[in-house]
C-alpha positions in Angstrom: 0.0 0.0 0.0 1.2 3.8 -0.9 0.4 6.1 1.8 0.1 9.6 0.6 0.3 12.5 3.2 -0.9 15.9 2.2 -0.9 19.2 3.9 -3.5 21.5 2.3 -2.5 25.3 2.5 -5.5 27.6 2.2 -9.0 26.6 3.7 -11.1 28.6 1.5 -12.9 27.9 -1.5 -10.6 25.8 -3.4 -9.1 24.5 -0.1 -12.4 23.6 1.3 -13.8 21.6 -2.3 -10.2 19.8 -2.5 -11.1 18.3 1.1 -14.1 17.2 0.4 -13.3 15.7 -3.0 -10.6 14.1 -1.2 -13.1 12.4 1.6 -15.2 11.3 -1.1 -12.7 9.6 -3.2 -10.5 8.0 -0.2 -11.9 4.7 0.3 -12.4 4.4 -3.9 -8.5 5.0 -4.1 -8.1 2.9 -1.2 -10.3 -0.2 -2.9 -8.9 0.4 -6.7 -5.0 1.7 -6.6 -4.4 0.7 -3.0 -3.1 4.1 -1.9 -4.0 5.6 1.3 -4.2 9.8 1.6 -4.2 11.6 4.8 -4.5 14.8 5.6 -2.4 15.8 8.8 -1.9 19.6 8.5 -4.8 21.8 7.0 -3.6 25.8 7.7 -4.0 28.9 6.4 -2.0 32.6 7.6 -3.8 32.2 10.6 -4.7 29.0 11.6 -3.2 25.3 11.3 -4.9 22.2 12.6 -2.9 19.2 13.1 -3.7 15.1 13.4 -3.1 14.4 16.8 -1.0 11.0 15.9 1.2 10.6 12.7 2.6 7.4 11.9 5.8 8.6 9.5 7.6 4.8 9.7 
């Protein structure tokens, strides 16, 4: 399995879409390529939110 990590920059419109895209084509890529994407870090200028565990081995 590929495990993909992403860290979105920007929470606004085109932020915001690419997340939800993303949730509704997880388990699809999951299923069909075998690839796994998380998204630890989503931020903007002001604000960053973090996963509170992040398995890098």
């Amino acid at each position: 399995m590929t495990i993909i990590h992403l860290a979105i920059f920007g929470i606004g419109n085109v932020g915001s879409t690419l997340i939800k895209q993303i949730n509704i084509l997880k388990s699809d890529l999951l299923k069909r390529q075998n690839i796994e994407l998380n998204i630890p870090v989503i931020t903007n200028s002001k604000l960053a939110f973090y996963a509170e565990a992040l398995d890098c081995n």
